[in-house]
N, C-alpha and C positions, 0 to 999 in steps of 0.2 A: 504493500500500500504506500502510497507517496508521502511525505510527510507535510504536515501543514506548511513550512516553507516552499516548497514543490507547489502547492497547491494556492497559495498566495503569493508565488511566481506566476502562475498559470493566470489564475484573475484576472491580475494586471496587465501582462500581456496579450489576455485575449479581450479587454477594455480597450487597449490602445489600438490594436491591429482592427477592430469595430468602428471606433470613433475614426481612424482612419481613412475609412472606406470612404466616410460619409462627406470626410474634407476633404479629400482630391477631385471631389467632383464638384469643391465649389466656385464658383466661376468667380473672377478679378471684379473689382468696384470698375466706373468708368475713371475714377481717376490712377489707376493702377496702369492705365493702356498707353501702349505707346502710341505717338500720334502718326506713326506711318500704317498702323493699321485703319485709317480713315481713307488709305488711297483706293481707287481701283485700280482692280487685276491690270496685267498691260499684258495684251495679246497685241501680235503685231505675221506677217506674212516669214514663213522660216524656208530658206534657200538650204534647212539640213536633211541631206538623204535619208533612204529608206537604210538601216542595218540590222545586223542581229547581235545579241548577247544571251549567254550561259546562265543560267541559273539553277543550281540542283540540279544533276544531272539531264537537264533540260532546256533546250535551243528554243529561243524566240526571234520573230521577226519584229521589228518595230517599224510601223511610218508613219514618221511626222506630221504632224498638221498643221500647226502654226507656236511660231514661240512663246514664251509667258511667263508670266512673273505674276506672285500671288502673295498678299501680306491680308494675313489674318489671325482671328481668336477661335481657336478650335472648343465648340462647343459640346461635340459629340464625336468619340472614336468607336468602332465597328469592332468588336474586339473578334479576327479573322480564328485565333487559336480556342475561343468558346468550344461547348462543346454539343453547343446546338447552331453551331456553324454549319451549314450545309454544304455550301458550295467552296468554302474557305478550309484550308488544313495550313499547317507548317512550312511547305513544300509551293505553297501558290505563291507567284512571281509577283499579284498585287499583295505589298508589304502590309498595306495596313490604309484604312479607309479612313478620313477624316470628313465630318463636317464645319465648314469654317463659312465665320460671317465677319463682316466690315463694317466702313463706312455707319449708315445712317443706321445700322440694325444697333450700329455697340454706342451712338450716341444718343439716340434716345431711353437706352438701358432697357428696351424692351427683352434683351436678354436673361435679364434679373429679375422680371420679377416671375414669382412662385409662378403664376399663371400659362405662364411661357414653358412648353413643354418643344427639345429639340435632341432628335436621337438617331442613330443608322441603322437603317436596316440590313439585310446581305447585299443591297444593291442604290439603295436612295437614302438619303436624306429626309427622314418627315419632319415636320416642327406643326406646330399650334401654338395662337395666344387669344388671352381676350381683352377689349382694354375699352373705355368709353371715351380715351381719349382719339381723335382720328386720325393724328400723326405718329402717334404710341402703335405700331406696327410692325410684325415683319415683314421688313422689305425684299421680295423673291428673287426681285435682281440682283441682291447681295448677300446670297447666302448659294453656297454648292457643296457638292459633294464631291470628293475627290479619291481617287484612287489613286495609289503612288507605288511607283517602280522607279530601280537605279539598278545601274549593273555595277555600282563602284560600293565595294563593301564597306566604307568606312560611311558613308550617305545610307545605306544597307543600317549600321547602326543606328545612326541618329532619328533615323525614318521610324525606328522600331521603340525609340525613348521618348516619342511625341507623344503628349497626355491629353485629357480634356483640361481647358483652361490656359494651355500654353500658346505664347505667340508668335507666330512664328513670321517666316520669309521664305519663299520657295522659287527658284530660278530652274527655268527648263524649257520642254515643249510637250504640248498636246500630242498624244498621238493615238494610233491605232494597232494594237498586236494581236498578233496571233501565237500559239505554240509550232515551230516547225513543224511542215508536213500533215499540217490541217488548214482545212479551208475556212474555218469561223472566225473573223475579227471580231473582238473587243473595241468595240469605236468607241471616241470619246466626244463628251459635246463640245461644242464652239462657241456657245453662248450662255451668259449666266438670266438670260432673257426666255431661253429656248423652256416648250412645255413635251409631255410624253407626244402631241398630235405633232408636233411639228420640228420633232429633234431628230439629229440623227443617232442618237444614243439613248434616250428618253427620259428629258428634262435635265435639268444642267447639274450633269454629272463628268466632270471631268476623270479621264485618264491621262497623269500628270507623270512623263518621266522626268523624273526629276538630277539636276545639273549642280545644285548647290541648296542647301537647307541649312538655316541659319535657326534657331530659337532666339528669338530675341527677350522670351521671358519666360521663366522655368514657372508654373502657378503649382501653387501647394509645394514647393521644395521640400522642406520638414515635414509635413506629413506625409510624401512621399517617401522619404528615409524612414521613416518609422512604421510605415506600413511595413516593407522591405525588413527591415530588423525585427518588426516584434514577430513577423511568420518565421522567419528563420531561428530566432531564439524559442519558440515555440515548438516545431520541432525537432530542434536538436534535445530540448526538456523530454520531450513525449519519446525520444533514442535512447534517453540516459535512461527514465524513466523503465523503458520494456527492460535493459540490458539487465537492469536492477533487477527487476524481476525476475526475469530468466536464472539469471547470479542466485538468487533466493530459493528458486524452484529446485533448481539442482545442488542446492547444497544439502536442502528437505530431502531430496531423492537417495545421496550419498549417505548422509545420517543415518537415514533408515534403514540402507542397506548393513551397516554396519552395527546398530542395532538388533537387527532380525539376527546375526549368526549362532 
């Protein structure tokens, strides 16, 4: 049995790792924003070829659509490794799904309040709010969903350390892939304007390889370290914890035997 220090270890640590959960997902005041997240995106015509890159034992073809650049507040990440991920595993080339908004969404703070609901699905971006003011809105033309791929591992990281909450900067180009030696692309949209009738990807979901990714602000740092730490010392408690045990069982086991002779 554990002893009460054990067990008022455990407590604590399974308070902190809780209360954690609930502050990483809380989103930055508007005076916490930096102000290049008010620009918009810059899509501009890309003279970059079609090529291909490796990823997990598996070849992709990439082609460009047009360049881009993208500074926002990520309010909702697509977690791809879930386990009611469908279409997403370990092994899929899209790193990781972000919803991100700008401009006039993060200056009226309709992102804040309670009423404002914004989250990923396997494939879009949904959001709701309700507000009586009539400028208190989300704005659709500034808010997307993004899909992100790099074939440069160290981008490969930092792509994989983007939270909700964080601000980020993303330089690249839109493009269009496939997996080698299949004929389905993955298109991405062109527009943060575009709807499911009239896009050619359905509604403004970008597929964003991405050239350079900047965070310009980590949200929840500390309680991100302490989520991180209090599972891992949890763990390792609950390892010592059996080993104990086990140590316990078979010393019972050996006693006895020697007992019985």
């Amino acid at each position: 049995m554990p002893s009460k220090g054990f067990k008022a270890i455990y407590i604590i640590l399974l308070i902190l790792f809780l209360v954690s959960i609930f502050q990483i997902k809380k989103l930055p005041n508007k005076s916490e924003i930096n102000s290049n997240l008010y620009n918009e995106p810059i899509q501009t015509n890309t003279e970059r070829k079609e090529f291909n890159f490796d990823y997990r034992d598996k070849s992709y073809n990439v082609i460009p659509v047009a360049d881009y650049e993208l500074w926002g507040l990520v309010a909702s990440v697509n977690n791809i490794n879930a386990w009611y991920n469908y279409y997403h595993d370990k092994n899929t080339v899209n790193l990781k799904d972000i919803c991100v908004i700008w401009g006039e969404n993060i200056n009226n703070e309709i992102y804040l309040d309670p009423k404002t609901k914004i989250k990923n699905g396997e494939w879009t971006c949904y959001y709701s709010w309700w507000s009586n003011v009539p400028d208190k809105k989300i704005y659709s033309e500034q808010i997307s969903n993004n899909h992100l791929l790099s074939a440069d591992e160290k981008i490969q990281d930092l792509i994989r350390d983007v939270n909700i909450g964080d601000q980020i900067h993303l330089k690249g180009a839109l493009v269009d892939y496939a997996e080698k030696g299949t004929a389905w692309y993955r298109k991405t949209s062109v527009s943060r304007t575009d709807s499911n009738q009239n896009s050619r990807s359905g509604g403004a979901c970008e597929v964003f390889y991405v050239d350079e990714i900047n965070i310009l602000t980590q949200n929840q740092k500390i309680w991100h370290t302490i989520k991180l730490w209090s599972l891992r010392f949890i763990i390792s408690l609950l390892l010592i914890n059996f080993i104990l045990f086990l140590s316990s069982v078979f010393s019972k086991k050996s006693l006895f035997k020697i007992k019985g002779r």
